[in-house]
N, C-alpha and C positions, 0 to 999 in steps of 0.2 A: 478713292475716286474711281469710278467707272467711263468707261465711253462716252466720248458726248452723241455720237448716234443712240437713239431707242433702239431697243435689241430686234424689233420687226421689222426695220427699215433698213439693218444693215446687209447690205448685197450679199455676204457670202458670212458662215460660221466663223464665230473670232476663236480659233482652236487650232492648234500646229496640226500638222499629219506627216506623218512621210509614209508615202507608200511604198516608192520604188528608191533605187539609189535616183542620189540629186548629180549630176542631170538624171531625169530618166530616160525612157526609151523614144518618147514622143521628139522631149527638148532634143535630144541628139540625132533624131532624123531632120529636125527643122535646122539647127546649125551643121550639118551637112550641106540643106539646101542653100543656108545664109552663103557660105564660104565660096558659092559659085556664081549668086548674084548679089550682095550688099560688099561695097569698098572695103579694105583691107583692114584702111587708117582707122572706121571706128569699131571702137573695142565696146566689150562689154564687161561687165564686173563678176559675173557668173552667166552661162550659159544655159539658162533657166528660162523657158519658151511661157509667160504669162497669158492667161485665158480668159482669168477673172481679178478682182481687186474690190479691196472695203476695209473699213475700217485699219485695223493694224495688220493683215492679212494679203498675202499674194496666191492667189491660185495658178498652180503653175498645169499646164495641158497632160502632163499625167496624174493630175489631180493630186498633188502633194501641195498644200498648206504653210507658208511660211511666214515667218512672222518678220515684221519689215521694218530694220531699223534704218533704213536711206530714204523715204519717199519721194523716192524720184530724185535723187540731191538737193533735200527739202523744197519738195514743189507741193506734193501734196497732203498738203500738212491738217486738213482737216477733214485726212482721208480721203482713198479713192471713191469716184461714183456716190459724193457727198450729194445729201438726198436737196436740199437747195440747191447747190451746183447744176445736178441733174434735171431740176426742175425748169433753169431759169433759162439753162443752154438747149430745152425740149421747146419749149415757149418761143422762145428767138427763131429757132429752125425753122418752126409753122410760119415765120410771117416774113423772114427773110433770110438769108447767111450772108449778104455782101452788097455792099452798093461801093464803097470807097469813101471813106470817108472826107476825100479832097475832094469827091465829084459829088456827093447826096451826102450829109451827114444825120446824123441819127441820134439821140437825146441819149441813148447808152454811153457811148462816147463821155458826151458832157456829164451826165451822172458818176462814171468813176472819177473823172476828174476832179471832180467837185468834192467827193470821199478824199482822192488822195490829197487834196490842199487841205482839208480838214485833218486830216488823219497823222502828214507828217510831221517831224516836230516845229516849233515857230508857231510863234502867232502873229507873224508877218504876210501881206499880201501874197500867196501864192498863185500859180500857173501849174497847168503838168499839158504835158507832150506823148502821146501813147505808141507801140514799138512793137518788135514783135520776140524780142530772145534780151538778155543781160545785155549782151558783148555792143547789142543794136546802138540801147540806151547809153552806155557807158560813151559809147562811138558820137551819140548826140552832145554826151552831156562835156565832152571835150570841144566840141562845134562850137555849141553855144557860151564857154568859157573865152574861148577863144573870140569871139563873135562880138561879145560883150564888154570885154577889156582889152581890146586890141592887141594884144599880147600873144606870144606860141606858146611859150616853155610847159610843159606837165611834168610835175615830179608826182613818183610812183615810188611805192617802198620795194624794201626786200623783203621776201616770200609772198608777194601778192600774184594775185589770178585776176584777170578782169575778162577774159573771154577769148575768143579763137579769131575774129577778125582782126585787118588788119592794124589799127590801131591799139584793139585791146590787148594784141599779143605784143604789139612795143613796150605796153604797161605791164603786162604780164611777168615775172620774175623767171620763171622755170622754164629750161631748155626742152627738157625732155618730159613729156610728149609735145608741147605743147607749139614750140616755137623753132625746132630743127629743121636747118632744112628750107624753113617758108620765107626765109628773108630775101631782100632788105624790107624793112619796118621804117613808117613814118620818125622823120626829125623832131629833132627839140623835146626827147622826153628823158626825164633826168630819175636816178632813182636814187635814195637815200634808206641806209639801215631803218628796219622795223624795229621796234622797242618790243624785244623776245626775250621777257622776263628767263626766262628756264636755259637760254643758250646766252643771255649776255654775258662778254669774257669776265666782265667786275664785278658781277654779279648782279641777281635782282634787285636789290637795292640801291644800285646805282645806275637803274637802267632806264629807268624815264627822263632825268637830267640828262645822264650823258648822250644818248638817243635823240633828245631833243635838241642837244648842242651841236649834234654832230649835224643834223640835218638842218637847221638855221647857217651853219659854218657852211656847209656844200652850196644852199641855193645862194648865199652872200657870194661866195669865191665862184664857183663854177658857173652860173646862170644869173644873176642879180635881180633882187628883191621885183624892181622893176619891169623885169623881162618875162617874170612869171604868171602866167594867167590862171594854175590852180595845180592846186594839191590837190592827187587822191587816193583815200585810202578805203578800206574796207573795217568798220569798228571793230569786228572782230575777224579774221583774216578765214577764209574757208580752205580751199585747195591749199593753203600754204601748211596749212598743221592748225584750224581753230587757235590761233594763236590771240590771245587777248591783253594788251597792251595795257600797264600796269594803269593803277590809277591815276588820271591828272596828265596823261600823255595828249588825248586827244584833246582837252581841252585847251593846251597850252598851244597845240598847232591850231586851234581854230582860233584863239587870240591873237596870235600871229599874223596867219593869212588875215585877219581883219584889218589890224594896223599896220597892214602891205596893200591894202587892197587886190589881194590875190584871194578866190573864189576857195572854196571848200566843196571838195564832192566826196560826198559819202557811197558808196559801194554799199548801199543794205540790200545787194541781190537775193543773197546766201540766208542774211542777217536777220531781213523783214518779217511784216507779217505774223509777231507775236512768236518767233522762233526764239529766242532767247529770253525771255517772259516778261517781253512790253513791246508793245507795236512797232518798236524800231530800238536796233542796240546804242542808236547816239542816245536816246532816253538816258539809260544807265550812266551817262555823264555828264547829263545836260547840255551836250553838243549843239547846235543848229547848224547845222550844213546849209550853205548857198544854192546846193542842189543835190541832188539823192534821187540815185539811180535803182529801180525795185525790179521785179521780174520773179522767180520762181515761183514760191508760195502764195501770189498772186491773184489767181486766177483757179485753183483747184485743177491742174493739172492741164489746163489749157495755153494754147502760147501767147503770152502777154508780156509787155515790158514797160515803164514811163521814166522818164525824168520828171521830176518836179521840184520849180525851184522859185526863188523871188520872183515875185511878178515882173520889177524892170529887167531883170537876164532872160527871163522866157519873154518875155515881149517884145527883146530886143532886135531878133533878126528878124527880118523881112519875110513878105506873103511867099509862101511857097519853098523857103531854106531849109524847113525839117519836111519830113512826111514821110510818105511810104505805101504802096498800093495795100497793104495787109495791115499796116500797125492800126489797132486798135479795131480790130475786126470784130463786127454786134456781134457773133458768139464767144467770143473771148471776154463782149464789157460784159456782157451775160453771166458768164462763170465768175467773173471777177467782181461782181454783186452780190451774188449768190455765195461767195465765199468770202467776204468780209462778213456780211449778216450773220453768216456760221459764227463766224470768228467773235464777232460782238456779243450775240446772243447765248453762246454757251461760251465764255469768259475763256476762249482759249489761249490767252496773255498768262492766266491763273493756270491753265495746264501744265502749259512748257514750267513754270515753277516750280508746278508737283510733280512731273516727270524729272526735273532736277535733283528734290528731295529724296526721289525713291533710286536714281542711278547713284549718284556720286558715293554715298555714304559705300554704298556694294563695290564700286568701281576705287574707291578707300583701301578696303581693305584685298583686292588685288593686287595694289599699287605697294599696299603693307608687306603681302606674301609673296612676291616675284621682285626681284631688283632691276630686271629686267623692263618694268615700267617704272618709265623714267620722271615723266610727270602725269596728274589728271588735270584735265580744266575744259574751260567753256561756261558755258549760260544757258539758264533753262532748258531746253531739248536740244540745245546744239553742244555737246561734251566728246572729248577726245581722250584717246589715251599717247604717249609719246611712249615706242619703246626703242629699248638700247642696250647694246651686250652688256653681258653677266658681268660681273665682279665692279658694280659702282661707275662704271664709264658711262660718260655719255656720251658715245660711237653711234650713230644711228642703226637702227637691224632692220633692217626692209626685209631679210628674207625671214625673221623670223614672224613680222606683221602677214606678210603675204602667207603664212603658214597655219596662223589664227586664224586669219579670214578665212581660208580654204574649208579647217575644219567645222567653224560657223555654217560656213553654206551646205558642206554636208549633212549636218543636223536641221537644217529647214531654219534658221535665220541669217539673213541679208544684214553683211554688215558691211561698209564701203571703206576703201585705204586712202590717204590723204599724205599732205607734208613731202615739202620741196626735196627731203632726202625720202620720199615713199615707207616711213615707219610710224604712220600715226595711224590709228582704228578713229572712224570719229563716226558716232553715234546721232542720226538726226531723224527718232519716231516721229510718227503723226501724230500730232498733238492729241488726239481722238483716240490714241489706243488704251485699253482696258490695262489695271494693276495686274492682273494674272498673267498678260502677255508680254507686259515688260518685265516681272519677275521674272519668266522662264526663256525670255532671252538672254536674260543676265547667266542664268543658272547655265546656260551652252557658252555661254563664251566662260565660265568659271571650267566649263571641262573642258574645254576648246585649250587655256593654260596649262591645264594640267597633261593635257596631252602632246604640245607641242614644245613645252620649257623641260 
């Protein structure tokens, strides 16, 4: 399988380079100037100043070449400067970039909408609500839970991420970065163990029942069935370590919540979008979520977010309860047009598949030759690796993750660190990139091992 871009339409050479050392001379005079005017708090993953972008490629401002296995933390997953994207958000600019859509609405708007009630899974009445970042949606789709069953409680697992504001960081699992320091955090949200096949104490096999026991036991004793307005979880966990909950877990909590009448929100932020090789990861269970919160991969790298959920939960609050001067801004419904039709038209469901096929079998036998990987997993283009000190333990090694990455990004490939103890590699290419440029990322992180175990 090749690119889904034609080779004359892709903005920049799909071929690694390094020219200079990574950073080079350019990037380290710009993070110079970064460190005197941009805030402290946000970090970067590599200090590597970008110029240009396409396909599976980063051009960085001293003109090294790198091949990109984070697109954006799968945002743009059908590739940068995707030639519909580009087209749709050129076309929009000529005729407007903003009216508000509470004040003049615009048929872009109601045309994603109308994709995403088509798109997500159910074939129940839907609604969707448009936003501007994950953490925004997640922030609504708690509103409108609440809204709708007149209830508070949110229970949220262990090791999940739902965003940086203030509510998503109540949801949120992990202290550090994420949530030190910023408190106090909204009431009534309740968290219950994840079903973490690889770290449960009884092992995987007995990690879906008893995961699911334990978390029916908490909201019964702690919170009560009744007091709950919704569960949420993420199908497969992003920031927590790609963590994918064994077979039969999700389903059993969406049985649940049903026969409670407590709401199911699904977190396909990370998920969406044909990243794990079907347009949503509840697919791979036969899930339907009450409501399902999207954003990254969206939009092809522009800022976009929705909820979308039963038509009576979205219809339920009142004229003017959700909105937003920016959410669902025409150049954003623009890009996010232009970037399903990508995604439809060159079957990039079938991608993230084949980019599964050709990683894991490689990422296998790592996992064979180092004890120090601890597990492989994930789904179609979203795969991790967990690692953990030598001799059979599973002790988390952050420093030895943060060691891999480092020499990664010296060689000209982006690869991004993940998991609540900082020891996961998790790999999330643009569905669009070429076999040759996933081959020879594998092949840098194969010396990337060798050089730092």
């Amino acid at each position: 399988m090749v690119a889904a871009y034609d080779a004359g339409v892709i903005p920049v050479e799909q071929r690694r380079l390094v020219r200079t050392e990574i950073p080079g001379p350019r990037s380290q005079e710009l993070h110079r100037r970064r460190t005197q005017a941009v805030a402290a708090g946000i970090a970067s993953a590599l200090p590597v100043y970008v110029e240009r972008a396409g396909g599976g490629i980063l051009v960085d401002v001293d003109g090294n070449r790198l091949i990109d296995f984070g697109s954006g933390i799968a945002v743009t997953s059908v590739g940068n400067s995707a030639p519909r994207v580009v087209q749709a958000v050129r076309a929009q600019a000529e005729h407007f970039t903003h009216t508000c859509f509470m004040v003049a609405p615009y048929e872009g708007y109601v045309a994603v909408a109308e994709k995403l009630n088509e798109l997500t899974p159910g074939s129940h009445d839907k609604m969707s609500a448009l936003f501007n970042s994950g953490a925004e949606a997640v922030e609504n789709a708690v509103k409108l839970a609440r809204y709708h069953t007149g209830r508070q409680a949110i229970v949220a697992f262990d090791h999940a991420y739902h965003g940086r504001t203030a509510m998503a960081m109540a949801l949120t699992a992990k202290a550090m970065p994420y949530k030190y320091r910023f408190g106090p955090f909204p009431g009534e949200v309740y968290r219950a163990p994840m079903a973490y096949p690889y770290r449960w104490p009884t092992g995987a096999d007995n990690c879906a029942d008893e995961a699911f026991d334990l978390f029916t036991s908490m909201v019964h004793t702690q919170i009560g069935e009744d007091s709950t307005a919704a569960v949420i979880v993420e199908p497969i966990q992003g920031e927590g370590g790609f963590i994918v909950p064994p077979p039969g877990f999700l389903t059993r909590i969406s049985e649940w919540c049903s026969h409670h009448g407590i709401l199911l929100i699904a977190d396909e932020i990370q998920t969406g979008f044909c990243r794990t090789g079907d347009w949503f990861a509840c697919n791979h269970e036969g899930v339907v979520p009450d409501l399902i919160t999207t954003a990254k991969g969206i939009a092809g790298g522009l800022p976009l977010a929705a909820v979308t959920g039963r038509a009576e939960v979205m219809s339920s609050v009142h004229p003017g309860g959700l909105g937003g001067t920016f959410g669902g801004n025409p150049l954003a419904c623009s890009a996010a047009l232009g970037t399903i039709e990508t995604m439809e038209s060159d079957n990039l469901c079938g991608a993230a598949r084949h980019i599964e096929s050709q990683m894991v079998p490689r990422l296998a036998r790592l996992r064979d030759a180092y004890d120090v990987v601890g597990e492989v997993r994930g789904r179609g283009a979203m795969l991790a690796m967990e690692l953990v000190e030598k001799g059979g333990t599973k002790k988390p090694d952050g420093a030895l993750t943060a060691r891999i990455a480092r020499e990664c990004h010296r060689e000209g490939l982006v690869v991004l660190t993940a998991g609540t103890y900082g020891n996961v590699l998790r790999f999330l290419p643009p569905l669009v990139i070429g076999d040759d440029l996933l081959a020879e990322g594998i092949d840098i992180l194969e010396a990337a091992f060798a050089a730092s175990t």
